[in-house]
N, C-alpha and C positions, 0 to 999 in steps of 0.2 A: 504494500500500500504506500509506504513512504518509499519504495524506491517512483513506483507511478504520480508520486505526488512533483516530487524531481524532475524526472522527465516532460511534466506539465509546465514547470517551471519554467524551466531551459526553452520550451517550445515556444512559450508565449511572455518572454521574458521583457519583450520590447513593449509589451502592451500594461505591464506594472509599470515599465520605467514611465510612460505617459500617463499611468491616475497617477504616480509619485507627482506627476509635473502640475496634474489640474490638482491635489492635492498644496502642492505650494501655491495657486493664485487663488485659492476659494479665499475669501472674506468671510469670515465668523462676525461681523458685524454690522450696526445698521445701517443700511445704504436708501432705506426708505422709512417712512413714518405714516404710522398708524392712525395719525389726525387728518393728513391730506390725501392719504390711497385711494383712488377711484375706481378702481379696475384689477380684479385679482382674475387668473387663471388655472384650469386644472389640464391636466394632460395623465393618459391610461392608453393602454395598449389592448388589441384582441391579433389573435392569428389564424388565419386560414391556409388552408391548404388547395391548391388551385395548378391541376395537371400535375399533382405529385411534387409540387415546387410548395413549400411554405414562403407563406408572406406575412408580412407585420402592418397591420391596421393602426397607425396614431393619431387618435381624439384631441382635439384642443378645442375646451372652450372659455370665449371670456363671459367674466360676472361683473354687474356692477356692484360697487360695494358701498354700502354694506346692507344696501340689498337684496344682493345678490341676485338678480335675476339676471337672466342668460340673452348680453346684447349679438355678442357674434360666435360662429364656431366653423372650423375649419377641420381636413383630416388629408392626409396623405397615405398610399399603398405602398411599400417598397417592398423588395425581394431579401428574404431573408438573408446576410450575407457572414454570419458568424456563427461558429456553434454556443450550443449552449452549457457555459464553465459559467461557474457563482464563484461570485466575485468579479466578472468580466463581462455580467449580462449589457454593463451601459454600452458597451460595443455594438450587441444587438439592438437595442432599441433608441438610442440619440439618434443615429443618422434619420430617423421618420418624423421623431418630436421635432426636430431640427423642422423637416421639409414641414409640415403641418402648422408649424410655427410661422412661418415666413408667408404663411397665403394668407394670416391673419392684418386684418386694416387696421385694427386699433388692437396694440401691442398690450397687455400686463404689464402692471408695475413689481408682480410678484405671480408666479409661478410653483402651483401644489403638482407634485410628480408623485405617481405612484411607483414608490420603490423607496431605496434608500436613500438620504444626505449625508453628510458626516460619519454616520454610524456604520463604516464599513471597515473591512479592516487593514487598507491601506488611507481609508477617512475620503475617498473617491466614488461616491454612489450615484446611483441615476442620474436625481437630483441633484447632484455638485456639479457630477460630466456636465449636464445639461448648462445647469444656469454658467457653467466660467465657460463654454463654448459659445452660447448665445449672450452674455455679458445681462444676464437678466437675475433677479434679485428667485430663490427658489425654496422649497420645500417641499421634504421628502416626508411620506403618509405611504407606513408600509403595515401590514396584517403581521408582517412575520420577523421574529428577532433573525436577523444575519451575525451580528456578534455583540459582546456585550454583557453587561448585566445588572440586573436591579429588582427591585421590589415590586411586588404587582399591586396594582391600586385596587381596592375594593368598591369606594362608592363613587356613583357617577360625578365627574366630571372633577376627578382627583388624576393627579398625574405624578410621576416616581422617575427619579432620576435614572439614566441606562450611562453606566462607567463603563469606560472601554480605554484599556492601556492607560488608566489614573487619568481620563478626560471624562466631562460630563459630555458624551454625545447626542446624549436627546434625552426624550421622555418616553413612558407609559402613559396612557392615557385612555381613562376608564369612559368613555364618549356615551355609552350608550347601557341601559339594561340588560341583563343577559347575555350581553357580548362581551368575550372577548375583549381586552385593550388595544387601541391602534398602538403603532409608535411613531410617533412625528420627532424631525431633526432638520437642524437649517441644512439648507443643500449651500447654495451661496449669498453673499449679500442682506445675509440675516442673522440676527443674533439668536441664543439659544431661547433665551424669555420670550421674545416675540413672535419667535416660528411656534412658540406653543401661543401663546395669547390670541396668536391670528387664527390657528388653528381651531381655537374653542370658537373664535364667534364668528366661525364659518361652518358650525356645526346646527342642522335645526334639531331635527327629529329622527334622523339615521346615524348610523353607528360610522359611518365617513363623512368626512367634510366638503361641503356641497360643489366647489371645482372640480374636487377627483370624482365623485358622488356621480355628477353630470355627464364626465367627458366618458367615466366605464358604462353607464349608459350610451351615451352617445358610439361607443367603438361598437357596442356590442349590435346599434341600430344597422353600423355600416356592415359589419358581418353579414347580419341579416338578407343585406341588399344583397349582397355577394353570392349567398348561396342560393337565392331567388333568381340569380341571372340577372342581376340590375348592373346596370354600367357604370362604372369606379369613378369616372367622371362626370357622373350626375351631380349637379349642386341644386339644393334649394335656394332662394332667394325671395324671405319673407322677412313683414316688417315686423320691427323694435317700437314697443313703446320706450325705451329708453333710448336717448338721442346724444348724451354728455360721452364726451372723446374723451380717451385717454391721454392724463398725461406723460410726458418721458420722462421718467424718475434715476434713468440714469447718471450716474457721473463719471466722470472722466477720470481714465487710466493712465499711468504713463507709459510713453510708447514702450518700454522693453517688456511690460507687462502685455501690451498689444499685442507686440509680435510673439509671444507665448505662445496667449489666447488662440492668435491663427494660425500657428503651428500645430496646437492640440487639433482644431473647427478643421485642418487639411488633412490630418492625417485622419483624423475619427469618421470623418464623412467619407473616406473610401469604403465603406462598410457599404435588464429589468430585473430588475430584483424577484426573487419569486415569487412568486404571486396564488393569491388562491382567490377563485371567485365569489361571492356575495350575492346571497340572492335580495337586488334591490329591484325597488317599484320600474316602473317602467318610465321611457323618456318622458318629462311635462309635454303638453301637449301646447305649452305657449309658443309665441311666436317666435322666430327666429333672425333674426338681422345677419346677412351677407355670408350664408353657408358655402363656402368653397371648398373643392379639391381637386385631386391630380386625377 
């Protein structure tokens, strides 16, 4: 087993030394605030198999906040292009978030990914890949501990520290009755306090918080189409009662940080945490503002 573990090593050795690298440019800290947010996002993943070929279906949709109802949503198809090692799944799934991301008009000021943030054990999860490749503020809401450890919370809407290598890398978080704890952890451009605090009050009445809640509905919509024979390139285009733009809450890197950043966003896009499904309600049936895809 540890000699196979080696050999894993050695083989995809190039692909640690790149989380070490998004690893060194994640920001543990606030990059946005919680008074002026307009606009939060979720992004999930679903896969189909199509001619014996797997593909990765990625959901993105934006919410207004702290409303949260659902102004735009976008999705992208791409061809599976990595196998599946944990620890290594963001290789699988960024390059889609990535493309799904980019067809959206009005960008997130903060980004909920399902999968991991910080809490992995090179500290390079979905969630971090994600937000230091698209330089977007992120959070990771995963079902499943990847490394770690901590106390499990009992009553709702308590949360328990998850230490990993004498770091606080996230929380538990008891969201819902009868459920199971999520665990939520800043991916990028978020502090620990916040990625949980935003986390609760984008929680209503399901055991997920209403971006990831949305957009695994939404992946699971586009599935749907797929195996019905619908065309990948169908978009809707319905309106929003919500009409306020996002603002750009980004801030400015300096270049050697840049040129990292597009170093990691080149080599990544030549291309999830694990996941277990939920059985949640079905997509709202409210309107949609500027659904695109590829």
């Amino acid at each position: 087993m540890r000699a196979a573990w080696k050999e894993l090593e050695h083989k995809y050795a190039e692909y640690y030394r790149m989380q070490a690298e998004i690893a060194s440019l994640a920001i543990w800290e606030d990059c946005i605030s919680l008074e002026s947010l307009s606009l939060v996002g979720g992004a999930d993943q679903a896969f189909i198999l199509e001619n014996e070929h797997e593909k990765i279906i990625s959901a993105v949709v934006v919410l207004a906040y702290p409303s949260l109802e659902v102004v735009e949503r976008a999705f992208a198809v791409l061809p599976v292009n990595f196998p599946y090692i944990p620890g290594l799944l963001a290789f699988r799934e960024a390059p889609a978030i990535a493309e799904a991301f980019k067809r959206l008009r009005r960008k997130p000021e903060v980004l909920f990914v399902d999968g991991c943030g910080v809490n992995h054990p090179r500290f390079a999860g979905l969630a971090t890949h994600v937000g230091v490749s698209l330089d977007v503020a992120t959070i990771g809401v995963a079902k499943k501990l990847l490394c770690g450890r901590g106390e499990i919370p009992e009553k709702v809407g308590e949360a328990t520290e998850i230490r990993f290598k004498g770091r606080v890398v996230g929380f538990f978080l008891k969201s819902k009755r009868g459920c199971r704890p999520i665990i939520v952890a800043p991916g990028h451009k978020i502090s620990l306090s916040t990625a949980l605090e935003l986390t609760k009050r984008c929680i209503r009445k399901h055991k997920l918080p209403e971006p990831t809640r949305i957009a695994h509905n939404y992946a699971n919509e586009i599935k749907k189409r797929f195996k019905n024979g619908s065309n990948s390139s169908n978009s809707d285009n319905r309106n929003s009662n919500d009409s306020r733009d996002g603002r750009d809450s980004r801030e400015g890197r300096n270049s050697t940080a840049a040129t990292q950043r597009e170093e990691v966003r080149r080599q990544t896009y030549n291309g999830s945490d694990d996941r277990e499904n939920d059985v949640e309600e079905a997509v709202h049936s409210r309107a949609f503002a500027n659904e695109r895809s590829f």
